[in-house]
Backbone bond lengths (Angstrom), bond angles and torsions (degrees), N, CA, C in turn:
res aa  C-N    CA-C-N  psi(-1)  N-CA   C-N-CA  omega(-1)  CA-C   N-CA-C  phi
1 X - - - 1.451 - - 1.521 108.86 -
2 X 1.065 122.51 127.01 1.360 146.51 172.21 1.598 129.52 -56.01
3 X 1.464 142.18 60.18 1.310 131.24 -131.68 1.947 103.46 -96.66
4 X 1.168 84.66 125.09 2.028 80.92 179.12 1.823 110.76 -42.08
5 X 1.022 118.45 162.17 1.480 109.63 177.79 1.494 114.21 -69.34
6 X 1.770 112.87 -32.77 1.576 118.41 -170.23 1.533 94.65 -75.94
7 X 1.595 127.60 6.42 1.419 99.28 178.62 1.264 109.60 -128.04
8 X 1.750 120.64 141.34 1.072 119.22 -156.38 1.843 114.92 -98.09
9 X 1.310 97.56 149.06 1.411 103.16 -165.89 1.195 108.90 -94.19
10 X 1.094 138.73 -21.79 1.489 136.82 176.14 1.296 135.19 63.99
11 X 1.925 106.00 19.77 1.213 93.03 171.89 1.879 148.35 -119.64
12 X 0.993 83.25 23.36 1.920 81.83 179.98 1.878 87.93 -135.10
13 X 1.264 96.90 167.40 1.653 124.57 -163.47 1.220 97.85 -109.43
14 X 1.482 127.59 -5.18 1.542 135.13 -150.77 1.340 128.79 -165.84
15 X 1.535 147.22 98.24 1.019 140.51 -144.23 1.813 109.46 -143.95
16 X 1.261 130.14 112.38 1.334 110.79 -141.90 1.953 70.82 -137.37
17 X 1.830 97.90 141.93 1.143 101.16 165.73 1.459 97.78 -132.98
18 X 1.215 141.01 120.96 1.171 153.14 154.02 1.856 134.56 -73.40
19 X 1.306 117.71 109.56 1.398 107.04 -175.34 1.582 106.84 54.81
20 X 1.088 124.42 60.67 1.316 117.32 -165.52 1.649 100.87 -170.14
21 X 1.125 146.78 42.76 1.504 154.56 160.32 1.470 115.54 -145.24
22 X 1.321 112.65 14.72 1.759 111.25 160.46 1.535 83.13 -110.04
23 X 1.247 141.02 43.90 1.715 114.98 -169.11 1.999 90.61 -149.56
24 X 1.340 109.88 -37.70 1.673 105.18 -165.69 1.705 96.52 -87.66
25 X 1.483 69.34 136.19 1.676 100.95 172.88 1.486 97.34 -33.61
26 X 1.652 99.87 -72.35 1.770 108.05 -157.19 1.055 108.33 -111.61
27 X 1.767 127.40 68.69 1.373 111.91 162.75 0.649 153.66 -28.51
28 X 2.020 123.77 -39.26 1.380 124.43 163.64 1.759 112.00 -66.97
29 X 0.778 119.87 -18.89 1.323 114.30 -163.12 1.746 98.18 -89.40
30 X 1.465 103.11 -40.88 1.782 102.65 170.59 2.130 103.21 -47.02
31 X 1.104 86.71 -55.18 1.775 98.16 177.12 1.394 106.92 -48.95
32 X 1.265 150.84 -64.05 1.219 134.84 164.28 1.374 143.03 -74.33
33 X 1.714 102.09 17.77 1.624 120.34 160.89 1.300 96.36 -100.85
34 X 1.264 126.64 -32.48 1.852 112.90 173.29 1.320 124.83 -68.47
35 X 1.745 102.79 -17.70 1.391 102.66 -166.17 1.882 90.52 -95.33
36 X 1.143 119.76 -49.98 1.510 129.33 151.86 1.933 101.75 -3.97
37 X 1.344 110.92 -93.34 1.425 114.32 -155.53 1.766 98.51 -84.08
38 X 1.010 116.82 31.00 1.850 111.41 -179.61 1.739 100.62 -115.33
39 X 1.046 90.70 126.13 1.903 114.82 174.33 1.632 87.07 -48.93
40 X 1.444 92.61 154.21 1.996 101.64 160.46 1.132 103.00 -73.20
41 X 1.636 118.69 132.33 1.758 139.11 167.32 1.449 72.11 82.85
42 X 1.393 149.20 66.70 1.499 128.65 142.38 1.857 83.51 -110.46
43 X 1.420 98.75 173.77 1.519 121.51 -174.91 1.439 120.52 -117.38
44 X 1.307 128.38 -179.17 1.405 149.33 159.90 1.249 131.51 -130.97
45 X 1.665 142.37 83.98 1.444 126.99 179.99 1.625 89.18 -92.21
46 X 1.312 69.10 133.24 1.859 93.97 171.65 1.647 101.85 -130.42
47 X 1.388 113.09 144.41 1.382 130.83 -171.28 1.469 109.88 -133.87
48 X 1.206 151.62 133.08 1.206 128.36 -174.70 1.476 105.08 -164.30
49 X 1.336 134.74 146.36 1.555 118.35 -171.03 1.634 107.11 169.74
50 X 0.902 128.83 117.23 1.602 120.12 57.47 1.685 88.22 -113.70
51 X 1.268 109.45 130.62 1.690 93.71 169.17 1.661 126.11 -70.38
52 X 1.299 130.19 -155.81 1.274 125.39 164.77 1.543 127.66 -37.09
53 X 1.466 92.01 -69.48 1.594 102.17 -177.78 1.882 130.91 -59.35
54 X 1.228 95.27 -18.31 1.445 120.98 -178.11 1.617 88.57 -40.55
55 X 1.407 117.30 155.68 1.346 113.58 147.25 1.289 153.95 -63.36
56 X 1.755 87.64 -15.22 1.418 108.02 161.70 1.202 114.73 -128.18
57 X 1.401 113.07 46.62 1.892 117.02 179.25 1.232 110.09 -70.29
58 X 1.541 130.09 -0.62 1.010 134.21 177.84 1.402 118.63 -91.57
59 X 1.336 117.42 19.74 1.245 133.25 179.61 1.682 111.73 39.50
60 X 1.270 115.41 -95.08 2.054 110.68 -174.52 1.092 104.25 -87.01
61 X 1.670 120.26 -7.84 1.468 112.77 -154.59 1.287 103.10 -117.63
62 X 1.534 114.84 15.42 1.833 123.72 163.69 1.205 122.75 -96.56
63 X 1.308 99.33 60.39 1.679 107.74 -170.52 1.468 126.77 -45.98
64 X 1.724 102.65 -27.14 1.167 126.38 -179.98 2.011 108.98 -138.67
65 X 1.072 111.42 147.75 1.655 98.04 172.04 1.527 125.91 -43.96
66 X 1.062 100.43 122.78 1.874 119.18 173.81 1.703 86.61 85.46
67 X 0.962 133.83 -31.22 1.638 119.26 -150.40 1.206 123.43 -49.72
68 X 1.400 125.76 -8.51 1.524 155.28 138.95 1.966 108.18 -38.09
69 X 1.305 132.48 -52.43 1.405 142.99 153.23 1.969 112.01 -32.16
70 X 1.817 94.36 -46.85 1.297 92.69 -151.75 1.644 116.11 -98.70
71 X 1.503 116.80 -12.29 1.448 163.93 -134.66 1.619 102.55 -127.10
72 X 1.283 98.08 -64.63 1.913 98.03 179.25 1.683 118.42 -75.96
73 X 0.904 128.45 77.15 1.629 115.23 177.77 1.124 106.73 -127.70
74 X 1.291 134.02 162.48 1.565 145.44 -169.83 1.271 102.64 -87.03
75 X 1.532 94.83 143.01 2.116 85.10 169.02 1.643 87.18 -162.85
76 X 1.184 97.43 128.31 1.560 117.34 -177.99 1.811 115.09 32.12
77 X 1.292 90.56 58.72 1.762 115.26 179.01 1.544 120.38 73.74
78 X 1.624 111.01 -11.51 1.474 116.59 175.83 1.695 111.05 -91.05
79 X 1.105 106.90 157.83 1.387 124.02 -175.94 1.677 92.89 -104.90
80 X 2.014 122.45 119.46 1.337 135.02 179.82 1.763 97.80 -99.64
81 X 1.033 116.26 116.47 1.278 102.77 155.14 1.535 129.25 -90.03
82 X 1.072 98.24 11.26 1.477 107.49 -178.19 1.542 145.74 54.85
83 X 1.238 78.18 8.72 1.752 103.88 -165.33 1.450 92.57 -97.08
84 X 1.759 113.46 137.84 1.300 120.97 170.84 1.533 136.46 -38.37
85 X 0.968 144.58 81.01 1.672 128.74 -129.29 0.474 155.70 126.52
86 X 1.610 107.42 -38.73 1.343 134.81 -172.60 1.477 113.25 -90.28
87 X 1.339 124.87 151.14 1.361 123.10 -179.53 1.529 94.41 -112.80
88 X 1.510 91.14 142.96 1.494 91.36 -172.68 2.075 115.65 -75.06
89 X 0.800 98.59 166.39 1.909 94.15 -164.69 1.521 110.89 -116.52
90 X 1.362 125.27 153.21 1.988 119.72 -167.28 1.032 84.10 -80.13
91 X 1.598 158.83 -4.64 1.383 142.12 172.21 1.719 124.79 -165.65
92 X 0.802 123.49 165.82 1.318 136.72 163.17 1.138 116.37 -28.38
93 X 1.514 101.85 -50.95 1.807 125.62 -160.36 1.519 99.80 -69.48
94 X 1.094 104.34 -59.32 1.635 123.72 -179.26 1.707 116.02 -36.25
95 X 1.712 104.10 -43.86 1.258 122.34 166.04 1.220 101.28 -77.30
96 X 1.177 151.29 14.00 1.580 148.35 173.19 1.426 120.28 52.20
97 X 1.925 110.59 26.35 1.462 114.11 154.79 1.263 116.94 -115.05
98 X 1.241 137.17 130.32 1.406 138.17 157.20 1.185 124.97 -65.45
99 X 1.433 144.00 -6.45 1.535 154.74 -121.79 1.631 112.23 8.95
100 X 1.106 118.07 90.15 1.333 112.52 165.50 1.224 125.92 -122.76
101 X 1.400 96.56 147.24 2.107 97.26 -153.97 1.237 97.37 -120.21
102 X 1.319 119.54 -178.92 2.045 116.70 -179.22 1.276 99.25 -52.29
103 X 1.538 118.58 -63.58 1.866 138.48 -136.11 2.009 83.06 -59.20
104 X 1.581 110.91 -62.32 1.441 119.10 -174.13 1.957 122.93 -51.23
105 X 1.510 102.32 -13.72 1.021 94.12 -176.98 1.661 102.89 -104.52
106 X 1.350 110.76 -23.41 1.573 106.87 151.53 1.294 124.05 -35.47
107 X 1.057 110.20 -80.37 1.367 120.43 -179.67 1.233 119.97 -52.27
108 X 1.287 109.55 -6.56 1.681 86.91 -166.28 2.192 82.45 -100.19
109 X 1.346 129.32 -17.37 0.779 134.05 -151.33 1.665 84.00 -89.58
110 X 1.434 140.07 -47.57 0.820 146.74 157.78 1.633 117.65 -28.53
111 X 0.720 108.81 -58.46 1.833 110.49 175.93 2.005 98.56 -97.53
112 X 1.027 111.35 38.00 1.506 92.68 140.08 1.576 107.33 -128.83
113 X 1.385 113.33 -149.65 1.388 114.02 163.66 1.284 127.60 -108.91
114 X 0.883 129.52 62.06 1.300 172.22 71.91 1.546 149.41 -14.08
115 X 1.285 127.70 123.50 1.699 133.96 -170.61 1.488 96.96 -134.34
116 X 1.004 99.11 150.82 1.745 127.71 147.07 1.168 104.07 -46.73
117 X 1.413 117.79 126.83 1.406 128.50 139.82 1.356 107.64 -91.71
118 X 1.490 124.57 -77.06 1.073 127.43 136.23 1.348 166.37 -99.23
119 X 1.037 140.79 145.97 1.918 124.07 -160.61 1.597 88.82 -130.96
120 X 1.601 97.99 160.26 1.325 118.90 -177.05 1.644 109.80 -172.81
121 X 1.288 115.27 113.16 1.533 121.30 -160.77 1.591 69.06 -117.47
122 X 1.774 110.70 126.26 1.646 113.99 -160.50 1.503 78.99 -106.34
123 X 1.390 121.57 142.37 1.780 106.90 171.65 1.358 114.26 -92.56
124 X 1.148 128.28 166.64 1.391 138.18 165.19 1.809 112.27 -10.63
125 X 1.802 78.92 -91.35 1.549 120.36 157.79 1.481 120.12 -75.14
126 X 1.468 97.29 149.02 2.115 86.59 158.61 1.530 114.91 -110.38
127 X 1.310 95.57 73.13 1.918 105.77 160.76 1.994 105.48 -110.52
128 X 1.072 101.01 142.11 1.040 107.83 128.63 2.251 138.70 -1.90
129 X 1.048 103.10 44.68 1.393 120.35 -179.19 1.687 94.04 -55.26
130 X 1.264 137.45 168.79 1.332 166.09 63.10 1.649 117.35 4.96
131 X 0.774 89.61 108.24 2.146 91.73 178.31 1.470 114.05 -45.91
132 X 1.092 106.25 -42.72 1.943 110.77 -175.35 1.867 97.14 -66.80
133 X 0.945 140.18 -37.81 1.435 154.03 -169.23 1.803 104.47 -73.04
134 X 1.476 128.55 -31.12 1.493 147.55 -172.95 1.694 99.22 -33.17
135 X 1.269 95.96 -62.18 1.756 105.83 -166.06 1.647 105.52 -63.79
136 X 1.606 134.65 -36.66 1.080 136.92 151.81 1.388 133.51 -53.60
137 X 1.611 112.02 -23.10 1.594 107.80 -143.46 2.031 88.84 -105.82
138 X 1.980 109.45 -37.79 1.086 148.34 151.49 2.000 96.63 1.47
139 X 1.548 107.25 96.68 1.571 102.05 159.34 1.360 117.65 -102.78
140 X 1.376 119.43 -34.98 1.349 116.55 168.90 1.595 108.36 -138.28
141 X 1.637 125.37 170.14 0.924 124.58 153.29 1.910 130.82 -112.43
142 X 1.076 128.83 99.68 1.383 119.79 158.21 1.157 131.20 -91.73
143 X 1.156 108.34 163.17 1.484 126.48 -156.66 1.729 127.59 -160.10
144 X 1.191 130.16 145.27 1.531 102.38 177.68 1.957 81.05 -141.15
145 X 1.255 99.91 125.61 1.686 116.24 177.92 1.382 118.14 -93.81
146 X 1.365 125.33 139.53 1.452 117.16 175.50 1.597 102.94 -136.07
147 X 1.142 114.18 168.98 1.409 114.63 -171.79 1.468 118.60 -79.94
148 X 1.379 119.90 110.69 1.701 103.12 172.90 1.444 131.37 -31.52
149 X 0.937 85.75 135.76 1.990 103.42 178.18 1.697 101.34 -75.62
C-alpha cells in the first residue's frame, strides 16, 4: 500500500542516518519521511561529517585542504572538478555532495518537524574555536531529533 507523504505511518521508534546528509539530494524531504514512519516519542540520531567547510568537505575531491572550495565551481551549468580525469558532472549531486554546512543543516531542521534534542558541532581539534570559525573548524555533526510538541 502506497501511503500519501502527509500521512503518517507509524512505524519504527528509531531512525538513524549515519554519514549520510552531506550526500541526499533532498534533505528536507529525507526529514519528513523520518518524521512520516516514526512512532510518537520515536527519535532520529543522525551523525554526518565532514560537512562543507571541513577541509576535506569535499570528501574524494579534497585532495588537499579546502581544494574542494577551489576545484568545484560552475561553469556554463556543469559542475568542473578540476581534477585530471575527471569529467565534469550536471551537478554536485551527481558527484554525491550537496554542500552542507552546520548553519544549513540547522535550518533545514528548523523548518521541518523536527527539534533538537541534542546538537553537537564535534570540532576538528578540542581547543577553544571562536563561533564565526564553527563552519570551518566543524569535523562532524551529531544530533538526536524528536518531533515538536
Amino acid at each position: 500500500m502506497v501511503h500519501p507523504a502527509s500521512e503518517r505511518v507509524a512505524a519504527a521508534g528509531l531512525a538513524i542516518s549515519l554519514d549520510s546528509f552531506e550526500h541526499y539530494e533532498d534533505p528536507a524531504g529525507i526529514l519528513q519521511t523520518m518524521h512520516r514512519i516514526l512512532k510518537p516519542g520515536g527519535v532520529v540520531l543522525a551523525a554526518f561529517g565532514p560537512p562543507w567547510f571541513h577541509p576535506y568537505g569535499g570528501h574524494l575531491f579534497s585532495v588537499f585542504p579546502w581544494a574542494h572550495l577551489l576545484f568545484f565551481r560552475a561553469r556554463d551549468g556543469d559542475v568542473a572538478t578540476g581534477l585530471p580525469g575527471k569529467e565534469p558532472k550536471t551537478s554536485l549531486l551527481e558527484a554525491g555532495i550537496n554542500r552542507m554546512t552546520v548553519a544549513r543543516f540547522e535550518r533545514l531542521v528548523a523548518a521541518s518537524p523536527f527539534q533538537f534534542r541534542s546538537f553537537e558541532a564535534v570540532p576538528i581539534w578540542r581547543h577553544r574555536w571562536p563561533a564565526w570559525s564553527r563552519e570551518f573548524t566543524t569535523s562532524i555533526v551529531l544530533c538526536r531529533l524528536e518531533a515538536r510538541q
